[in-house]
Steps between C-alpha positions, in 0.01 A plus 500: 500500500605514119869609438604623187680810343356748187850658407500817750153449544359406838154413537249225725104489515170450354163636478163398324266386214498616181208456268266519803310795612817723593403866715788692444499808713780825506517558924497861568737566784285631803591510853158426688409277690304147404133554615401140631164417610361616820290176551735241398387192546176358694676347823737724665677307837434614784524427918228688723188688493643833323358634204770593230471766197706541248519784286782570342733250402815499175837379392726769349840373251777727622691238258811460530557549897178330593138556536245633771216396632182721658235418705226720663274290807330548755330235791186540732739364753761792508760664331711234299826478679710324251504448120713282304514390130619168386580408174570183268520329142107416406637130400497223806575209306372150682845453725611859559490703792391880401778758568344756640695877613302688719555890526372694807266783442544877622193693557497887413221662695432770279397264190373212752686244279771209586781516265710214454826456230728264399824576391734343268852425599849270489289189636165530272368655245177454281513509132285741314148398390456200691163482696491445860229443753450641827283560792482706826493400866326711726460546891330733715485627856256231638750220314252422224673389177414608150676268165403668171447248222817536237476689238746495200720812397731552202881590559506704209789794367326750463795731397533377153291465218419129481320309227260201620353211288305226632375153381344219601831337606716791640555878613776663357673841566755658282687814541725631246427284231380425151131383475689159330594422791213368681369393162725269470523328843109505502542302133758234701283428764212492320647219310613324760150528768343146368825344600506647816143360553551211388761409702383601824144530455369827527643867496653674746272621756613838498604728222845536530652857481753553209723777602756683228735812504663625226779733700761333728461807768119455526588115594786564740250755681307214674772281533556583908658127596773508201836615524494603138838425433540417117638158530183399743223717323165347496315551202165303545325304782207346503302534786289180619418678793302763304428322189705748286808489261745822501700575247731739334623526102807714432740581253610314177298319255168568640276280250685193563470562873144543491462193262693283758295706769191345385516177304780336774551704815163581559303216402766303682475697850092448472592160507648574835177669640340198423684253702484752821154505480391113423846323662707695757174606637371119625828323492679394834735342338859713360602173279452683163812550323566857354588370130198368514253820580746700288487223207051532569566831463726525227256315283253765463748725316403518161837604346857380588797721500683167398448116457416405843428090421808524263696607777394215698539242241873608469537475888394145487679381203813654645445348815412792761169462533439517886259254660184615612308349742720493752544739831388854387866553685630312230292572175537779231553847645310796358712756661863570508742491200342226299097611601369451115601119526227451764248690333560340151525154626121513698393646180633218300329247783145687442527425141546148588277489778228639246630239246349232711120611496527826436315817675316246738817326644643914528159556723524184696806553601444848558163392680722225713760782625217726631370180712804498671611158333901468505601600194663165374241369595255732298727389200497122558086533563458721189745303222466144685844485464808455779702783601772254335325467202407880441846601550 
């Protein structure tokens, strides 16, 4: 995560492409539910000899204190005895296990539907305009089983006027703000796409979701796990778990926050998405030091709030330059008082790193973590040079 400060400006987060084909859409507020496809898939699971019908099936917002889910069945074998919905991210990345919450259904005999909510609360809570996938379970009075295929839904607030744009690269939301805004952070990453590619390969599989608010009470209205307290106010997360940045801009000079918004935070936290998807998701091994996925990351801003290899130059002629490859224990921290040491000194190592045979030795290396190699190892294979000799 990129730390910085815009005078009394707070800000985080990204969004999409500009130049591309961008849909930008004004979201009416409405309050019904998402219609969903009756037949959702072609191979529903299911144990026994029952026939199943659905016919009625939606996801309804009731953003932000959760969402609901409806169902209307019915089996040759009997009434349907219990219901439940279960829900999850629609990313399962190679070595993850899927998180799935499961809510039990309640059937109201008058409308013959199961309804089944989730609410949020101090332990969890969902961030607005993320999708999510889901599926219902179903069992009847002869014990046949029923497992709708999932189906993907939209956590959307519907109780303010939203604008959408869309791209090849990104979905982006913003509330309360100035069409410049998503302008520009579509121009940044826009920019900055054939790097991403280039390093890793190929796009991210997903669109990610690019999620900004303009007013501080809209944020703090999802925010059910923080304390809110001033001195411990979170003001932007990124959400690997459902592909999706969240952000909030406040206060003070609000073109230089969106500048740094969008040519250094955002482009920077992309960065992020990137390694969660291509190394975090296949790697066994927890040998990667953070200054060096912050420095990766850092790299992909395209403006500096100061001289970050001039800061590092003047650490090592001074003498203070920490050693690197070493114990991650014992390397540069990237949290904690002195947080923009670790983050400046990976940068300044990607510049060298790149130095040596430029994009290709960034991707091998890259290409080497994701394979699980050690990561000293990765550098030794990639540069052909010691440990010793690289630091």
């Amino acid at each position: 995560m990129k730390r910085f400060t815009i005078a009394m400006v707070m800000i985080v987060w990204f969004a999409a492409i500009f130049g591309l084909a961008i849909l930008n859409l004004e979201l009416t507020p409405t309050v019904r539910a998402q219609e969903l496809p009756v037949l959702m898939v072609e191979n529903p699971q299911q144990e026994g000899t029952a026939d199943w019908t659905i016919s009625d099936m939606t996801f309804e917002s009731n953003y932000p204190i959760g969402f609901t889910f409806k169902i209307k069945a019915s089996s040759s074998g009997g009434a349907i005895t219990r219901a439940r919905a279960l829900w999850y991210s629609p990313l399962l990345r190679p070595s993850e296990t899927r998180n799935i919450q499961a809510q039990e259904g309640e059937f109201d005999p008058e409308t013959g539907l199961w309804t089944a909510t989730w609410e949020a609360s101090a332990i969890m809570m969902v961030p607005p305009w993320v999708e999510l996938m889901f599926h219902w379970e179903l069992k009847d009075a002869a014990g046949n089983s029923f497992e709708t295929e999932p189906t993907i839904a939209e956590y959307a607030d519907n109780t303010r006027q939203w604008t959408r744009s869309e791209s090849d690269a990104a979905t982006v939301f913003t509330f309360d703000l100035g069409p410049e805004v998503k302008e520009t952070v579509l121009d940044a990453i826009a920019q900055q796409q054939p790097q991403y590619e280039a390093v890793w390969g190929a796009p991210l599989p997903r669109k990610p979701r690019v999620v900004l608010f303009g007013s501080l009470d809209a944020w703090m209205e999802w925010r059910t796990v923080d304390d809110n307290a001033e001195e411990s106010m979170i003001i932007g997360q990124t959400f690997d778990q459902w592909n999706a940045v969240e952000q909030v801009l406040f206060g003070g000079d609000m073109d230089a926050a969106i500048r740094e918004l969008a040519y250094s935070t955002v482009v920077h936290e992309i960065e992020h998405l990137y390694q969660a998807e291509y190394v975090w998701s296949t790697r066994d091994v927890y040998d990667i030091p953070s200054w060096f996925m912050e420095g990766d990351a850092t790299f992909f801003e395209l403006e500096q709030s100061y001289d970050y290899l001039g800061k590092v130059q003047e650490m090592a002629a001074n003498d203070v330059l920490p050693p690197l490859l070493v114990d991650p224990a014992d390397a540069p921290r990237t949290d904690g008082d002195n947080a923009r040491d670790g983050y400046d000194i990976g940068y300044t190592f990607i510049v060298w790193l790149r130095e040596q045979g430029g994009v290709e030795t960034h991707h091998q290396v890259m290409k080497l973590l994701a394979d699980d190699v050690p990561f000293f190892s990765a550098l030794e294979q990639v540069t052909g040079m010691s440990k010793e000799e690289i630091e």
